[in-house]
VOPAGU-2260 file (C-alpha; in pm, 1 decimal, decimal comma):
REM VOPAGU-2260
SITE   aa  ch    i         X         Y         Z
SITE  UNK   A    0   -1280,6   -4327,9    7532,7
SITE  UNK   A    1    -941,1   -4198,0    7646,9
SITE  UNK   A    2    -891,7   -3852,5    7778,3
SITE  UNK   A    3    -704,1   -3780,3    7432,1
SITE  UNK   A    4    -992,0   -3856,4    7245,3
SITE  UNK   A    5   -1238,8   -3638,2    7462,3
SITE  UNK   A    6   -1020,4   -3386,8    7422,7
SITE  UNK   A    7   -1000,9   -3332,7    7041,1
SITE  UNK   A    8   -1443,2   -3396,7    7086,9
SITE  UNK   A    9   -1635,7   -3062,2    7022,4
SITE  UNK   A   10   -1785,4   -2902,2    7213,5
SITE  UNK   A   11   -2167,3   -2848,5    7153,0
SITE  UNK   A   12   -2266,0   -2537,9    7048,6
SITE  UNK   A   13   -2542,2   -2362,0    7275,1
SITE  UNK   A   14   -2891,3   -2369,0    7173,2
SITE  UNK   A   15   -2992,4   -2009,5    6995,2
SITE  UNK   A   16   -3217,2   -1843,6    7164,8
SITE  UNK   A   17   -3569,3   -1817,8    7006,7
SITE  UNK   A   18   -3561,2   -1464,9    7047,2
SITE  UNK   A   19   -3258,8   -1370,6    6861,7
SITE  UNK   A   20   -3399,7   -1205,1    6591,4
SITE  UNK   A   21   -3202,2   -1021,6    6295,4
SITE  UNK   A   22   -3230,9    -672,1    6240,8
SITE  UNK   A   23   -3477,0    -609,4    5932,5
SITE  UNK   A   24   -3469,5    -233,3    5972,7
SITE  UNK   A   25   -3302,0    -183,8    5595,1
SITE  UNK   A   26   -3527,9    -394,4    5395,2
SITE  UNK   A   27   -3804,8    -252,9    5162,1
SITE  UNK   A   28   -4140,1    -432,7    5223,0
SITE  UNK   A   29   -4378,7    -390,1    4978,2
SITE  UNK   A   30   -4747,8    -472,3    5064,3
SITE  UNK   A   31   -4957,9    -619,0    4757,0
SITE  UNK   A   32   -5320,3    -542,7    4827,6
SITE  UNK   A   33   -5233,9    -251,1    5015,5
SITE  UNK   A   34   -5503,4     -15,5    4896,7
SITE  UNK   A   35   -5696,8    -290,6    5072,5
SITE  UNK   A   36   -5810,6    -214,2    5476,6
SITE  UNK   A   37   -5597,9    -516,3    5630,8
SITE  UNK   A   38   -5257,1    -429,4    5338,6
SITE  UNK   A   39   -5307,9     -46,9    5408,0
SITE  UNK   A   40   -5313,7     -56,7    5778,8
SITE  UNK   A   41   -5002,7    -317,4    5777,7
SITE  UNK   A   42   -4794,7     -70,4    5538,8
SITE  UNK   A   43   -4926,2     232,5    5800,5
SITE  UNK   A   44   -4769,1      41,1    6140,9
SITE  UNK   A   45   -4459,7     -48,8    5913,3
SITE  UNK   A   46   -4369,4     255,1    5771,3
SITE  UNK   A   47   -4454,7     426,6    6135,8
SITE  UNK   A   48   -4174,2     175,8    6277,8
SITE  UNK   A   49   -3942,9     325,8    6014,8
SITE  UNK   A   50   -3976,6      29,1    5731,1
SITE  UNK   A   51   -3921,6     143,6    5424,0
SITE  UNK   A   52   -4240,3      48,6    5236,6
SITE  UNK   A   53   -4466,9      33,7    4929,9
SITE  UNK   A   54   -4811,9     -69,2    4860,1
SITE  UNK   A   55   -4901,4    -212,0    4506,9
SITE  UNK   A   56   -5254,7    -256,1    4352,1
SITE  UNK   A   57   -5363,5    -338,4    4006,7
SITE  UNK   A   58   -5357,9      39,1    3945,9
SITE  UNK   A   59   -5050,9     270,6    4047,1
SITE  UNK   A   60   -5278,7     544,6    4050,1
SITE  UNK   A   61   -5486,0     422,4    4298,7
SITE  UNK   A   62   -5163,2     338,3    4500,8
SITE  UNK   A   63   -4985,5     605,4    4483,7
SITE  UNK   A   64   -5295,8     797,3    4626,1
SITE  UNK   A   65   -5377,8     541,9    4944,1
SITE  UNK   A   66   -4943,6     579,2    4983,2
SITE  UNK   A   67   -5020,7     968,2    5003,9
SITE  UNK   A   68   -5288,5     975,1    5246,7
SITE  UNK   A   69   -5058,0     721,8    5471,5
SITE  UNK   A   70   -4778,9     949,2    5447,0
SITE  UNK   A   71   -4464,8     845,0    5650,2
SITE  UNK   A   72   -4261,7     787,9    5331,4
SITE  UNK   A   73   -4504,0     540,1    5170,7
SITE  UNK   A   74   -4457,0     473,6    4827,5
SITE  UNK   A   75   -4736,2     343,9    4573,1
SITE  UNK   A   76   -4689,2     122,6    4252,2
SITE  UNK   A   77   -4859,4    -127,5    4063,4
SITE  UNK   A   78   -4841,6    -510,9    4208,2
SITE  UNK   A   79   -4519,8    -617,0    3979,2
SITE  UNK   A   80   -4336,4    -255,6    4056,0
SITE  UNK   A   81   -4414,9    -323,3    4392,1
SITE  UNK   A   82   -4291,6    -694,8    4391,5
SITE  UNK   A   83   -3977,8    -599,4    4184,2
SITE  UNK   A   84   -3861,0    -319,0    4400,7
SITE  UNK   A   85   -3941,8    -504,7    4772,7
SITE  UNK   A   86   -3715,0    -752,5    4975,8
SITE  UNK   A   87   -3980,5    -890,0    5127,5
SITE  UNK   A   88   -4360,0    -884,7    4951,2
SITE  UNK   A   89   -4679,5    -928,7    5209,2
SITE  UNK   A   90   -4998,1   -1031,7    5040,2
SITE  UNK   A   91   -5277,5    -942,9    5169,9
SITE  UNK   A   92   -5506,2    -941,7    4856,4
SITE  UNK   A   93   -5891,3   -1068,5    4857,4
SITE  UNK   A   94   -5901,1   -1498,1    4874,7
SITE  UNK   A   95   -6118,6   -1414,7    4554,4
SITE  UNK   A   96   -5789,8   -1269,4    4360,0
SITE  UNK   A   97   -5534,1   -1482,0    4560,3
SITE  UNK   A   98   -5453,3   -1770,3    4312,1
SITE  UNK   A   99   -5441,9   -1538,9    3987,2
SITE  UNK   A  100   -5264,0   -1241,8    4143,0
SITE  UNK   A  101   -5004,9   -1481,0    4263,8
SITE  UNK   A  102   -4998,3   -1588,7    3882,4
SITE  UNK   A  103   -4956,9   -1312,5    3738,2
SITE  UNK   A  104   -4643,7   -1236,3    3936,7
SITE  UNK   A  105   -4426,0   -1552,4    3923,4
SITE  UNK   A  106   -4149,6   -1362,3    3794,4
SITE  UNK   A  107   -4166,5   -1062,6    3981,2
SITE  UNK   A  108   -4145,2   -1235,6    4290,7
SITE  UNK   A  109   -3868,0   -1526,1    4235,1
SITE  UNK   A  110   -3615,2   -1500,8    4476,9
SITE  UNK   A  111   -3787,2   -1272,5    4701,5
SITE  UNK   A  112   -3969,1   -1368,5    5093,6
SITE  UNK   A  113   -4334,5   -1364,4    5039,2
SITE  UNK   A  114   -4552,9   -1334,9    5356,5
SITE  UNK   A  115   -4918,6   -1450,1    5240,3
SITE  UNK   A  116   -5182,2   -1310,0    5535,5
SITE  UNK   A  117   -5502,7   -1422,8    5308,8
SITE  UNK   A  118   -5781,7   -1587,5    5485,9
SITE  UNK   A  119   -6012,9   -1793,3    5298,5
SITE  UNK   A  120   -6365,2   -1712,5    5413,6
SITE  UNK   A  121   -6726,8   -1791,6    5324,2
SITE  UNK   A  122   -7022,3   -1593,5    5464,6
SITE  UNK   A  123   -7386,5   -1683,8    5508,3
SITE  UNK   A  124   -7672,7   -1615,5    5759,2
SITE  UNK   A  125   -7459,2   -1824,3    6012,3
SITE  UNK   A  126   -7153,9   -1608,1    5984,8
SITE  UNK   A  127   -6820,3   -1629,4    5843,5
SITE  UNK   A  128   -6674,2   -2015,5    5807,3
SITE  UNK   A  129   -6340,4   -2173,7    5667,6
SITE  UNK   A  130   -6313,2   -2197,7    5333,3
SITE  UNK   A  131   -5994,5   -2538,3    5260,6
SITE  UNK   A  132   -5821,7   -2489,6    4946,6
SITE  UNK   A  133   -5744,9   -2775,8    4742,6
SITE  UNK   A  134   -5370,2   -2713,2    4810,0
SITE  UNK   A  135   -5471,7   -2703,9    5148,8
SITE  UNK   A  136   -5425,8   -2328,9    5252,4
SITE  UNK   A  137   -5365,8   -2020,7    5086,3
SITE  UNK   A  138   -4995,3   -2016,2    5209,4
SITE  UNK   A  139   -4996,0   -2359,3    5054,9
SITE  UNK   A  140   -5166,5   -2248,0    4727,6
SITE  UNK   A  141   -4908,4   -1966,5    4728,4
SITE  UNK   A  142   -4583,4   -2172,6    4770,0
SITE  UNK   A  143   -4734,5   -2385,4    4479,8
SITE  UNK   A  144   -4781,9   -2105,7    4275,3
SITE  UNK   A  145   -4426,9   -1926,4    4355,4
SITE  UNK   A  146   -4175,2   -2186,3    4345,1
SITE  UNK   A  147   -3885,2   -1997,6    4305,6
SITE  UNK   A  148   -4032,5   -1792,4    4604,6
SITE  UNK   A  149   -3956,8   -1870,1    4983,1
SITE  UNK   A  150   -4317,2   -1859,6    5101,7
SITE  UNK   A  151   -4434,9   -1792,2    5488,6
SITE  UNK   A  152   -4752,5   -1691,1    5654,1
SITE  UNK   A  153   -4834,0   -1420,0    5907,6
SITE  UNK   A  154   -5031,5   -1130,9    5988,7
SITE  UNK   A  155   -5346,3   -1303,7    5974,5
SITE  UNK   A  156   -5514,8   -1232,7    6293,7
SITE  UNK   A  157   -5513,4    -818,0    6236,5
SITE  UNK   A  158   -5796,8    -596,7    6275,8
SITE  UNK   A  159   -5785,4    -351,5    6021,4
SITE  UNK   A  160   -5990,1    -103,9    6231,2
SITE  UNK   A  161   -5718,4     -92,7    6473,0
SITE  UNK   A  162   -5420,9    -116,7    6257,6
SITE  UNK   A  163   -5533,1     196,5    6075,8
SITE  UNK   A  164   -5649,7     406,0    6362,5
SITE  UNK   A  165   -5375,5     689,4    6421,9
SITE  UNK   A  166   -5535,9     727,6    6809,1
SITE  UNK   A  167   -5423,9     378,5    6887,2
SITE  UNK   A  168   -5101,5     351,6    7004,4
SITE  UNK   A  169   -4990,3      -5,5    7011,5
SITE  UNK   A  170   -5137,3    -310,8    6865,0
SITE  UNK   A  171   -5207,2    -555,9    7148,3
SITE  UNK   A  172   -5119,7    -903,6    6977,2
SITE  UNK   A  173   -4915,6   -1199,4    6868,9
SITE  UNK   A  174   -4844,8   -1293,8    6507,9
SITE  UNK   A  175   -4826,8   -1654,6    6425,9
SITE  UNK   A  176   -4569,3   -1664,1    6227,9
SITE  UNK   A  177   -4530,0   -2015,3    5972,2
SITE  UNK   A  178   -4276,2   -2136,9    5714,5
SITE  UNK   A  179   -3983,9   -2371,6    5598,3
SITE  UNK   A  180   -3759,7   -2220,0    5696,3
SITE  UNK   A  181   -3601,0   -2046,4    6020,8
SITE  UNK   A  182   -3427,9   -1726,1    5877,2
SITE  UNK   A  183   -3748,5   -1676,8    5705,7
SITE  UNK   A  184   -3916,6   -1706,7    5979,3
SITE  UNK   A  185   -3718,1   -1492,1    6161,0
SITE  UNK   A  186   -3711,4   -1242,3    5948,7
SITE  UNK   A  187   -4115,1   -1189,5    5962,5
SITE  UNK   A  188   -4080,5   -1215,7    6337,7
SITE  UNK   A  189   -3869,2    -893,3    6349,0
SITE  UNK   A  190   -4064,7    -708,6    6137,2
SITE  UNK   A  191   -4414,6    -823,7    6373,5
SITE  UNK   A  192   -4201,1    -684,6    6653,7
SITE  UNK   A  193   -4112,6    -381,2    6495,6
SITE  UNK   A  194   -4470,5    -315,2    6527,2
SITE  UNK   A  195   -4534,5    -127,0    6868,6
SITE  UNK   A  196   -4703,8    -370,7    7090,5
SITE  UNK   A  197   -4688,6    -695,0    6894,2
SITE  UNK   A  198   -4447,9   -1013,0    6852,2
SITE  UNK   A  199   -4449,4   -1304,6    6607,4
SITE  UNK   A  200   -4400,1   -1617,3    6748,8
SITE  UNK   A  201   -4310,5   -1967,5    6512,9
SITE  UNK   A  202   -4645,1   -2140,1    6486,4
SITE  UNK   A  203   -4527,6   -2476,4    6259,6
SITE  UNK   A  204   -4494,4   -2540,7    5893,3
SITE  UNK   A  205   -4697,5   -2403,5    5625,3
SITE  UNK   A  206   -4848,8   -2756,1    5639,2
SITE  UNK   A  207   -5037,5   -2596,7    5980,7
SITE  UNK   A  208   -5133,7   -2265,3    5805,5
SITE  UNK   A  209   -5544,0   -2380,6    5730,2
SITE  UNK   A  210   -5575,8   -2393,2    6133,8
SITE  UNK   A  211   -5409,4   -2040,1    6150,8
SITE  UNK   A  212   -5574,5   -1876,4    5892,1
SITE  UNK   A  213   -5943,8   -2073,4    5962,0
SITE  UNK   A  214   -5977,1   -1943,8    6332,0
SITE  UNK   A  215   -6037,4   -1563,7    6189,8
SITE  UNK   A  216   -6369,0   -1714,2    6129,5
SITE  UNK   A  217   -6343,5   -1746,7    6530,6
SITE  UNK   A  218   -6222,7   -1423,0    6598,6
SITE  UNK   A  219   -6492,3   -1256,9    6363,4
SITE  UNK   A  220   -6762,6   -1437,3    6591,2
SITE  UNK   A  221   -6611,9   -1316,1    6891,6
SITE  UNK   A  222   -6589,3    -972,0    6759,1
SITE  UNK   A  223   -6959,2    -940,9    6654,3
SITE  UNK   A  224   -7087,1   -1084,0    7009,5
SITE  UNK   A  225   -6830,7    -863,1    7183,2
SITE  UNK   A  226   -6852,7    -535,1    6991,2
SITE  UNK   A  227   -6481,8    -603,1    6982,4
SITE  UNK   A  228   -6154,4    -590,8    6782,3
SITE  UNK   A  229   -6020,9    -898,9    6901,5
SITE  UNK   A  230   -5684,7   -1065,7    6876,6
SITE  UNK   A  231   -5451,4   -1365,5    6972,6
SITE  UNK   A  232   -5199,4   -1378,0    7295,1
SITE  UNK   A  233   -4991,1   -1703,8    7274,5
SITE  UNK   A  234   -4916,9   -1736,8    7695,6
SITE  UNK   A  235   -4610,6   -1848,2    7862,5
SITE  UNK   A  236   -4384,6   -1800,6    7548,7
């Protein structure tokens, strides 16, 4: 190569830092499930980080009531108001209602960044266990279900008790964060860290979501032996 031609080369461009993370401070997130314990303490630790937010439920009523006892500019709807009128959706339904809430919703949420933080569980005498969907998680079932949706998977680690006590200040955790792709990704990382005390961190493709959401079966074991509220801390990240 001559020194003309290495001149008129490129030069490479810098790897972007992992923690560059856009600012996600204007969009409305609306929380489906959010009369729920795990939806309504999410939507409480948002809106207290100054999201703009709304929780949906199969009856406005009921939402509009859990959004007034949350107060810091919650807003309640039904699910499809809710998906409509949000730039991001979280669901955080029951695994029972998963599949045919999704469903119902198709249209509502095409185009829009849905964050699915179900966990499907069995219970028996042993305790909770991993439920595998046939599409292999619930992230995966709800990427099947949305495809004109960009689909991603977080929030699944939570304890509800803490996120909805008022006395506790910040929410010692990581969020393993999955999806396709990395502005998505992103984008749910920011709002994790807008959280006091948390941070998402990129745990694969939705193809790895079943691990993610199966260890809460873990977690719930450790929190029953340990009179606990447990979480996850990824180290040396």
């Amino acid at each position: 190569m001559t020194s003309s031609d290495s001149a008129q080369t490129p030069a490479k461009a810098p790897a972007k830092d992992p923690w560059d993370l856009p600012d996600v401070s204007g969009l409305v997130v609306g929380v489906l499930g959010g009369t729920g314990p795990q939806g309504k303490g999410l939507a409480y630790r948002l809106a207290l980080a100054g999201q703009r937010v709304i929780i949906g439920s199969r009856a406005a009523d009921r939402a509009r009531t859990a959004a007034a006892e949350l107060g810091h500019g919650v807003e309640g709807a039904d699910n499809a108001e809710t998906a409509r009128r949000s730039d991001v959706v979280i669901v955080a339904v029951p695994w029972e209602g998963h599949g045919k809430t999704l469903e119902s919703l198709r249209e509502e949420l095409t185009g829009k960044l849905v964050v699915d933080c179900v966990n499907p569980l069995g219970f028996d005498k042993k305790g909770a266990y991993a439920l595998k969907p046939e599409e292999g998680s619930a992230a995966e079932q709800a990427a099947a279900l949305l495809p004109g949706s960009r689909v991603a998977a977080a929030f699944h680690h939570l304890s509800a008790v803490l996120l909805q006590d008022p006395e506790i200040a910040e929410i010692d955790t990581d969020v393993m964060v999955l999806g396709e792709e990395r502005a998505d990704v992103e984008i749910v990382q920011a709002l994790a860290g807008r959280i006091a005390g948390m941070r998402g961190v990129f745990a694969g493709r939705l193809r790895n979501a079943h691990q993610v959401e199966s260890l809460v079966a873990n977690l719930i074991s450790v929190n029953r032996r340990y009179k606990a509220h447990a979480g996850l801390r990824v180290t040396d990240v």
